[in-house]
Steps between C-alpha positions, in 0.01 A plus 500: 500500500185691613758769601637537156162497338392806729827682454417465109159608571584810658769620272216481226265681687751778560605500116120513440467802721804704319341437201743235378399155385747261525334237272715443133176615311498862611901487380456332149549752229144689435402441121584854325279660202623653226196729436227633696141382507174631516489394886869643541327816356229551698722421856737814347221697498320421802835542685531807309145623611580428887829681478424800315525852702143538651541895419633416147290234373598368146262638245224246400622576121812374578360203599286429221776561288747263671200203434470669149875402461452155650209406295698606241780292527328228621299542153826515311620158635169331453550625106828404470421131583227523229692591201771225620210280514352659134838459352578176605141333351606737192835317468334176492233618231801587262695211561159311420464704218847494321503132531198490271730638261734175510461363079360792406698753243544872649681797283787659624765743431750288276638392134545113605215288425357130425196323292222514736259181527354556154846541348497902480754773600307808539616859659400855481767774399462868669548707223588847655437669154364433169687180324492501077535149536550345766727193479500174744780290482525162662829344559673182685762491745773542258368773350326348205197634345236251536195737416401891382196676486465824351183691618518742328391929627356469851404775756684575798377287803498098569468290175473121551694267287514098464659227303250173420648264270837415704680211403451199677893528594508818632126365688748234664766651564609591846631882445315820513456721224635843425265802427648787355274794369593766265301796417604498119527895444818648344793523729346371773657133611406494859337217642163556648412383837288146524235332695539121501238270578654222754429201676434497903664212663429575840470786779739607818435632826807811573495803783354687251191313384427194264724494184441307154710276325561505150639287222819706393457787762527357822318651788239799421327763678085397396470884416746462261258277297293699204266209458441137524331230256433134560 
């Protein structure tokens, strides 16, 4: 047995003297980097420094410009994990924010629209020219006229509109309203484009930010809303 042991013994100490270590760490697979360090820098460069050609040293400028590059980089990185870190508390801010919104009324591109909590329909028509008399009509699903105003001249630009005294049927009732807006001059029978005011019901989280939800126009980009009201 003592035999065996000292056979054992002085294999090692012959593997040892090659330079080979027979032991299963110095075997196991070495943990591999995928990018260098500041210490994996500064070995490069002191093995560079010890190997250069002792009649054609490297220029000191060349030097400082290689740590120039790696302070640079290094820089870089550290900035990169900053904005990831500034964008991610941002995305929780405006998820914070938009949920606020939740009950609240916001306007948005649109010509289908409900009684808000005080029983109104209100809008604003972008009137890209001078209107003699401009007409809001107000219809149901089927088409019927429910309501018209007539506002008579207005200026080019946004002019608000609203109806007050709805009837309590159209106040219960479960369908949107349609908004159709005429400018009223001779020949022209266009419809004008509409902002609705509509109700929020609640806010989604996508790839490409947080996203509204709105009564009658699904989900909406928040910088698609004009303006909110309570």
């Amino acid at each position: 047995m003592s035999e065996i042991n000292s056979s054992n013994q002085s294999l090692t100490n012959i593997l040892d003297k090659l330079g080979i270590n027979a032991s299963k760490e110095k075997f196991a697979p070495k943990e591999t980097k995928d990018q260098l360090g500041q210490d994996d820098f500064l070995k490069l460069m002191t093995t560079q420094l010890q190997n250069q050609d002792p009649f054609a040293p490297v220029d000191n400028a060349d030097f400082i410009a290689q740590m120039a590059q790696f302070s640079t980089v290094t820089g870089i990185t550290s900035m990169d994990q900053s904005i990831k870190s500034i964008s991610d508390q941002l995305s929780e801010m405006r998820i914070a924010s938009t949920t606020q919104l939740m009950g609240h009324s916001v306007l948005v591109p649109g010509k289908y629209a409900r009684p808000d909590k005080e029983g109104i329909i209100s809008g604003v028509v972008d009137l890209p020219e001078t209107a003699g008399n401009l007409n809001i009509i107000f219809e149901n699903s089927d088409g019927q006229v429910l309501h018209q105003d007539a506002l008579g001249m207005q200026k080019a630009g946004l002019v608000g509109f609203e109806w007050k005294d709805l009837p309590e049927e159209i106040k219960s009732s479960n369908s949107p309203i349609t908004i159709r807006a005429f400018t009223g001059n001779v020949g022209d029978t266009g419809e004008l484009s509409t902002q609705v005011f509509a109700s929020v019901s609640g806010t989604s989280k996508t790839d490409t930010g947080v996203m509204l939800e709105v009564e009658d126009y699904g989900t909406i980009d928040p910088s698609q809303v004009v303006r909110f009201k309570n």
